[in-house]
Every structure is written in C-alpha cells, then in structure tokens.
C-alpha positions in Angstrom: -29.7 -0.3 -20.4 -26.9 -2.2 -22.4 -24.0 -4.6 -19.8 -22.3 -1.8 -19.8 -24.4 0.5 -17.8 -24.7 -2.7 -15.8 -22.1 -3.4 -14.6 -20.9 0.1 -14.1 -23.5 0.1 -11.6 -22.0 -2.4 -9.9 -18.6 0.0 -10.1 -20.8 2.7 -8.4 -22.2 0.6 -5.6 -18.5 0.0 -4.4 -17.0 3.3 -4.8 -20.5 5.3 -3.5 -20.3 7.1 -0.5 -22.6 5.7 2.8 -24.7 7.2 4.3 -23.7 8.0 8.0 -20.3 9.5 7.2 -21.3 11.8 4.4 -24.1 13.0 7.0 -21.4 13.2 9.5 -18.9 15.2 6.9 -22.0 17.6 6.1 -22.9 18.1 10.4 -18.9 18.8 10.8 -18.8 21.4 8.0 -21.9 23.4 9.2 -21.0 23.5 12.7 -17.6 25.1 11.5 -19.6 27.6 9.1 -21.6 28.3 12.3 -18.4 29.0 14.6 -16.5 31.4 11.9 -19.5 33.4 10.8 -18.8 35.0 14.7 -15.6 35.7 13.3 -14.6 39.7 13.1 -15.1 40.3 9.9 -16.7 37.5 8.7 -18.9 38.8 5.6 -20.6 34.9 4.5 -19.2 31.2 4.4 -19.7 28.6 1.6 -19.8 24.8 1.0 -17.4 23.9 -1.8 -15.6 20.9 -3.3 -17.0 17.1 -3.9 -19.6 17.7 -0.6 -21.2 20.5 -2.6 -20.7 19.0 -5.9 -22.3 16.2 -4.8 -19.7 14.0 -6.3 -18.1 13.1 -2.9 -16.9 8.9 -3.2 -16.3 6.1 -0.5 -14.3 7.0 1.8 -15.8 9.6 2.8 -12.4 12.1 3.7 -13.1 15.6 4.1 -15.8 18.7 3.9 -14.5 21.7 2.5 -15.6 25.4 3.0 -15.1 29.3 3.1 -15.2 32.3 5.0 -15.4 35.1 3.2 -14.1 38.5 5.1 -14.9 41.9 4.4 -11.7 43.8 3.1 -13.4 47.0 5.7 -12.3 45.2 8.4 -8.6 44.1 7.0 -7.3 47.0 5.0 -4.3 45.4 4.7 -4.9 42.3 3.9 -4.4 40.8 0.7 -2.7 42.0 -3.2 -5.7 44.5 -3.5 -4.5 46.2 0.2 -2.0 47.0 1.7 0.1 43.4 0.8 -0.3 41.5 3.8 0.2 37.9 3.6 -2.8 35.5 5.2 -0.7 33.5 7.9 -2.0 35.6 10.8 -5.7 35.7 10.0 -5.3 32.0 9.4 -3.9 31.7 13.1 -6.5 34.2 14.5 -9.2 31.6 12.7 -7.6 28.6 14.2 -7.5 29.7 17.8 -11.1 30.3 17.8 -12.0 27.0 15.9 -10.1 24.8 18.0 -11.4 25.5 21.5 -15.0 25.6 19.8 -15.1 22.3 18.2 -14.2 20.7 21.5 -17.0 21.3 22.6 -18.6 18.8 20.6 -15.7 17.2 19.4 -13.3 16.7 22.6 -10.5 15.2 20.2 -11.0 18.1 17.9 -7.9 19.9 16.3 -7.0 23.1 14.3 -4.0 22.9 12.0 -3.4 24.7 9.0 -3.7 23.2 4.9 -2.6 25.1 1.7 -6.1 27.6 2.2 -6.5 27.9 5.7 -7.5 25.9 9.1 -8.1 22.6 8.7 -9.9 20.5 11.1 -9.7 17.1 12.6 -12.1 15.2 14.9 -11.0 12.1 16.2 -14.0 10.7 16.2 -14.6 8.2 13.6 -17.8 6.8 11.8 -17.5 3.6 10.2 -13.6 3.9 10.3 -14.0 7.2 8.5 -13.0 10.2 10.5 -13.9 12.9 7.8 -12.0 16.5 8.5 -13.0 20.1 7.3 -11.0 22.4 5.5 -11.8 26.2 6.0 -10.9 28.7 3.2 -10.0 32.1 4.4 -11.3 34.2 1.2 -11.2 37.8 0.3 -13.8 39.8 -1.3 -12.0 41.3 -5.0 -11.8 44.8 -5.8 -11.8 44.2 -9.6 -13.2 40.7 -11.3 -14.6 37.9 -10.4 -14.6 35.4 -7.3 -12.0 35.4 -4.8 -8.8 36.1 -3.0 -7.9 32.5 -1.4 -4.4 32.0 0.3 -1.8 29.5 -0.5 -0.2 29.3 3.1 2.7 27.0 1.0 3.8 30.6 -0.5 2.3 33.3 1.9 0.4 34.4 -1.1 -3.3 35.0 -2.5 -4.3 33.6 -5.4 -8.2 34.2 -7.4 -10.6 31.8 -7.8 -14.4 31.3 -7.4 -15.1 28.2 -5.3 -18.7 29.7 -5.2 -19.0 30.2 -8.5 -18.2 26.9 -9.1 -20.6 25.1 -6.8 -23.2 27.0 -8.8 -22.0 25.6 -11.9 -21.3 21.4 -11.1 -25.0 22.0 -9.7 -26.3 23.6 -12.8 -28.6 22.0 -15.7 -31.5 19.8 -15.8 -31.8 16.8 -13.0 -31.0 14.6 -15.7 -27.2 15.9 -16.6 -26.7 16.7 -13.2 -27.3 13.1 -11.9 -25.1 11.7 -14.9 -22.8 14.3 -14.7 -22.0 13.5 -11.0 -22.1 9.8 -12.1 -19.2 10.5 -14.4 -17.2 12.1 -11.9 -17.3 9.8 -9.1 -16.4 6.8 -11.8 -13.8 9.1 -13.6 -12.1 10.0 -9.7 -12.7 6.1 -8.5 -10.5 5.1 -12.1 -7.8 7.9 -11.2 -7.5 7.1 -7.6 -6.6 3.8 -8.5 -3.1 5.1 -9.7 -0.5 5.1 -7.0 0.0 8.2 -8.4 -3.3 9.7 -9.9 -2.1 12.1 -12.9 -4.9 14.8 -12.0 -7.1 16.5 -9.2 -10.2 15.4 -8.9 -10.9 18.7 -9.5 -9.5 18.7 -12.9 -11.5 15.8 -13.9 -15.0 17.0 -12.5 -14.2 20.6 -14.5 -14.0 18.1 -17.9 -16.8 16.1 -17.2 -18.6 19.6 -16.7 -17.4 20.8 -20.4 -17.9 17.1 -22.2 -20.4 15.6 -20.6 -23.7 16.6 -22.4 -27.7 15.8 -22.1 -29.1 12.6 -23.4 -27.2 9.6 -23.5 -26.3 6.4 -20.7 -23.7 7.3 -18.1 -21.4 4.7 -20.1 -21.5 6.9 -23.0 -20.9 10.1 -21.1 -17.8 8.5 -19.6 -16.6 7.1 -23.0 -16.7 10.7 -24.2 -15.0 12.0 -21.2 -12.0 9.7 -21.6 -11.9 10.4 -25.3 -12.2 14.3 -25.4 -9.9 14.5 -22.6 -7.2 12.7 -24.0 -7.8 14.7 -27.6 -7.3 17.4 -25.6 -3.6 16.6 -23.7 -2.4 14.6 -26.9 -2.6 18.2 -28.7 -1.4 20.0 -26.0 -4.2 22.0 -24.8 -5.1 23.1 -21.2 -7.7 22.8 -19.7 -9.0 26.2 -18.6 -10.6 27.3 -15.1 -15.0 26.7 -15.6 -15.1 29.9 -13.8 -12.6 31.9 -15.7 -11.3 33.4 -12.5 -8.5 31.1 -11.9 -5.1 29.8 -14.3 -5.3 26.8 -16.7 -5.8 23.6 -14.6 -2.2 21.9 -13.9 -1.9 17.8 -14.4 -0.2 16.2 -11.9 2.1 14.1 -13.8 3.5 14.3 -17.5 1.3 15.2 -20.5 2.1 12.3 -22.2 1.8 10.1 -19.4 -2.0 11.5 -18.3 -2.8 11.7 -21.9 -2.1 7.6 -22.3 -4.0 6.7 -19.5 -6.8 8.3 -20.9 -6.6 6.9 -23.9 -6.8 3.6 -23.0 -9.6 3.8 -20.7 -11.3 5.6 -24.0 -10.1 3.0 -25.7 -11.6 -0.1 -23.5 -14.5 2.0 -23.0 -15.3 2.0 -26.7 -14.7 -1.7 -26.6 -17.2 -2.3 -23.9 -20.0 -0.5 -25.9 -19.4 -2.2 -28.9 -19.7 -5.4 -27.6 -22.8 -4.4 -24.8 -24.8 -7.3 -25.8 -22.1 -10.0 -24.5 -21.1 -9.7 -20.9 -18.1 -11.6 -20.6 -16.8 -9.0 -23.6 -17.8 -6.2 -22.0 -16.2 -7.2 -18.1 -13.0 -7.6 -19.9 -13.2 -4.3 -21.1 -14.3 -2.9 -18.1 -11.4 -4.9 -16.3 -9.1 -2.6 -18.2 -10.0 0.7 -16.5 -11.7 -0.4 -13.1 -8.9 -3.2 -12.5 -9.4 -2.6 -9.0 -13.8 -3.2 -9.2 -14.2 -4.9 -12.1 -12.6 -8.6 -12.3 -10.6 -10.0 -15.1 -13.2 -12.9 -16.5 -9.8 -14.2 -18.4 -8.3 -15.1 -15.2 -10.6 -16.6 -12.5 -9.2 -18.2 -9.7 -12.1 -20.4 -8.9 -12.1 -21.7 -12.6 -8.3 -22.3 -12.6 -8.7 -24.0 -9.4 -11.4 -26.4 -11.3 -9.3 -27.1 -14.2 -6.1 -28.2 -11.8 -8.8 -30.7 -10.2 -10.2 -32.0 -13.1 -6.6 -32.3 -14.0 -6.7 -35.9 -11.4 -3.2 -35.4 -10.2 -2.8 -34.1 -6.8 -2.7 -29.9 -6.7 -0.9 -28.5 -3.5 -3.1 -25.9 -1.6 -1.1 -23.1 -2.4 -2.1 -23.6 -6.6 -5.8 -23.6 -5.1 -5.1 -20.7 -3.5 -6.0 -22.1 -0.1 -4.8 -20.4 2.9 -3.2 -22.0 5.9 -0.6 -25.0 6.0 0.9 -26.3 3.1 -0.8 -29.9 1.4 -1.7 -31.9 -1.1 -5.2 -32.2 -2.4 -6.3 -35.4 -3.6 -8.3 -35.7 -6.8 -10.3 -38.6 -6.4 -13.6 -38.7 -7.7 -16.3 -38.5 -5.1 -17.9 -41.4 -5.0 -14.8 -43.1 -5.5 -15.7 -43.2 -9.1 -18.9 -45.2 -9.2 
C-alpha cells in the first residue's frame, strides 16, 4: 500500500462511525420496525439509507426505514387508487409511534420529514442523539418498487429503497468493503462544503456505477472524482441504480459540482503519482480533505521555530499562544555557552 492509501486511512479513522451510537441508531430503527409492523395494514418494513448501506460516517445522525402497506386495506390511497394524498396515514403512524417509543424513550417524539414520521429521542450517546425516519410506502400496481410520499407536496412519488439496499450490498466482500470505503471518503469530502453540491445519495449511486473490482481504495476514489466530473462537464445525469425513480438532481449548479470534482480528481491524480514521497502526497491530499488532512506547506509549529531561530523577540500571538498578550525572548538556553 502506496502513502496514499496511508494516509487515507488516517482520513477514515476520523470520519468512521463509533461503535456505541451506530449500535444505538440500529436498536432505535428496529424497535420502530417492531412498533409499525402492528400497524393496520402494515404488509413488511425495511432498513434503508447509509445504516443499511453500511456507509453510515461520524456523527452518527439518523436510521432510516419503511413500512410498506397493503393497498387492500387503503383503496384509496395513493396515484394507483382512488388519489388520496399520504398526510393522514402519516398522522395515523405518528400517533401510534409517539406514545410507544416513550416507553423506552421517555423524551421520545413523532414529527413528520419529507416521507413520513420521523423520530426523536432525546437521549444522547456520546453527544450523538441519532433519530429514525419512517417511510410510509405503497405496494405498485404496475413496475417496480414503490409509492413513497413527499409530505412537502402531498404527493407519491416511485422509488425502490429496497431495491437499492440489495444493490449497495451486492458483489464480492472485496468491492463491497472498497466500495463503502469510497463513499464514506467521497460524503466526508462533500460535507465539508457549507454547501455540499450533492446527496450523499447521489454520490454512493456513482461510486456503485464507477467503482470496480481490483484496485486500492485511493484508486477507486480517483476514478470516482474523475468519471463523475466527465460525466456533469458533458452534461449528463446521473440515472436512478434502480431504474424506478427520475435522474438524480445536484444540489447546486452543474458547473459548480462539476469543478469541485475536478479538482479533487485532479489532486487525487497528484497524490498517486507522487505515492512514494509523503510530504507530496499530504499536499495533495490537503487539497480535497482540507478539513482531515493538514497542509505540510504551512505548519504552525515549524513557523513558530523559524520566528525563534529568528533571535528577535516574537509576541505570543505570532506563536500562536493562547492567553495574555507577551513577548517571547529568544535567548539561547544555556545563555549561549
């Protein structure tokens, strides 16, 4: 393994999810599967999103999930019945939920998200208080997947969250683990955007379509940067792995997702060609995980050293030196014996 993959392990240990809250996300999501399947109705539930995918990074924020109702018991519900809209079933759903998860969870509320109810606990682990989101999904008459809600427009929309699970897990143990590798690195770099120009989503359906077996996790990313930006810079979408749902929507501008990309693909093919020098490679690396990897250009400790060897006095503040402003002598120790 070159520096590369070296110190993008280093990335991976900061950005990895721990332990007790991911266990706490997973305990939250089943005991809301649990409470819904006693829904009327209720045909099956799922896991979906990064908990499923396995691609979930630190924090630790949420645990997403779906119940799946049989269209026997609401006729009328949805494009494929009689029309009706999913805000009451999503209030039916919540008024069960809430006064079962106090049981465990006294703090424990049920509010409503884009898909459905979504829970909170008030009960953090490790300053992490992750919350469950609960899909209310219809079975389809005619294609693939599902009917999901988008509360925001009182509509349904198709997709197949299950269908995807199946697919982010598919493939040998060796793609999957490098795969989910990818993703977590490619949502850590995005997040670190104040405004990240795509769903993590978006992203993990890329590395799915570009990331291929064989190779190091650096050169798996490198390719997803570099396809991906091909991709926007000619103006292509990016379609739905499942086929159920539209083309995947950016976040931001073409052009301006497409340049972000490129110049992580473009550092990342720096770092590779120079994997056997380390100080090359962290400057490259600098350049897309500013935020995880430092700039070796510009270290504070070793500006602090030149200013010292410099003999004239260096206030605090140029050292930065916390606390009340002063002057640092230079003196040799020793007193220059």
């Amino acid at each position: 393994m070159g520096h590369t993959d070296d110190q993008l392990v280093a990335v991976r240990a900061q950005i990895d999810a721990h332990d007790a809250p991911l266990k706490e996300a997973r305990f939250r999501l089943q005991l809301v599967r649990d409470i819904v399947e006693g829904f009327t109705g209720a045909l099956r539930t799922y896991r979906s999103g990064s908990l499923a995918h396995h691609t979930m990074n630190h924090p630790v924020t949420d645990g997403d999930g779906g119940l799946v109702l049989d269209r026997r018991y609401y006729p009328g519900l949805g494009p494929e019945g009689g029309g009706e809209p999913p805000t009451e079933v999503c209030a039916q759903l919540c008024a069960l939920l809430g006064p079962e998860v106090r049981r465990t969870y006294p703090q424990a509320r049920c509010s409503t998200s884009k898909r459905g109810p979504k829970l909170t606990f008030g009960a953090p682990i490790e300053d992490q208080d992750p919350t469950v989101d609960m899909v209310v999904a219809l079975t389809r008459r005619d294609g693939a997947g599902l009917w999901i809600p988008n509360l925001h427009t009182d509509r349904w929309e198709a997709s197949d969250p299950e269908g995807h699970v199946e697919l982010f897990n598919a493939g040998p143990a060796s793609l999957r683990q490098t795969r989910r590798s990818v993703i977590r690195l490619a949502k850590a770099w995005n997040k670190q955007f104040t405004e990240p120009g795509m769903a993590s989503f978006h992203l993990s359906t890329l590395a799915l379509e570009f990331v291929e077996p064989g190779g190091s996790v650096a050169r798996a990313l490198h390719t997803l940067f570099e396809r991906s930006a091909t991709r926007l810079e000619r103006g292509q979408a990016t379609p739905d792995p499942a086929g159920v749902s539209a083309p995947l929507k950016l976040l931001l501008a073409r052009a301006t997702v497409a340049a972000r990309l490129r110049k992580a693909a473009d550092a990342l093919a720096d770092a590779l060609a120079h994997d056997d020098d380390p100080i090359a490679v962290q400057a490259a690396l600098h350049r897309v995980f500013w935020k995880y990897v430092e700039d070796p250009h510009n270290n504070g400790l070793a500006q602090a050293a030149a200013l010292l060897r410099s003999r004239r006095p260096v206030s605090t503040a140029a050292l930065g030196i916390g606390g009340p402003a002063a002057v640092v002598a230079t003196t040799r120790a020793y007193g220059g014996r």
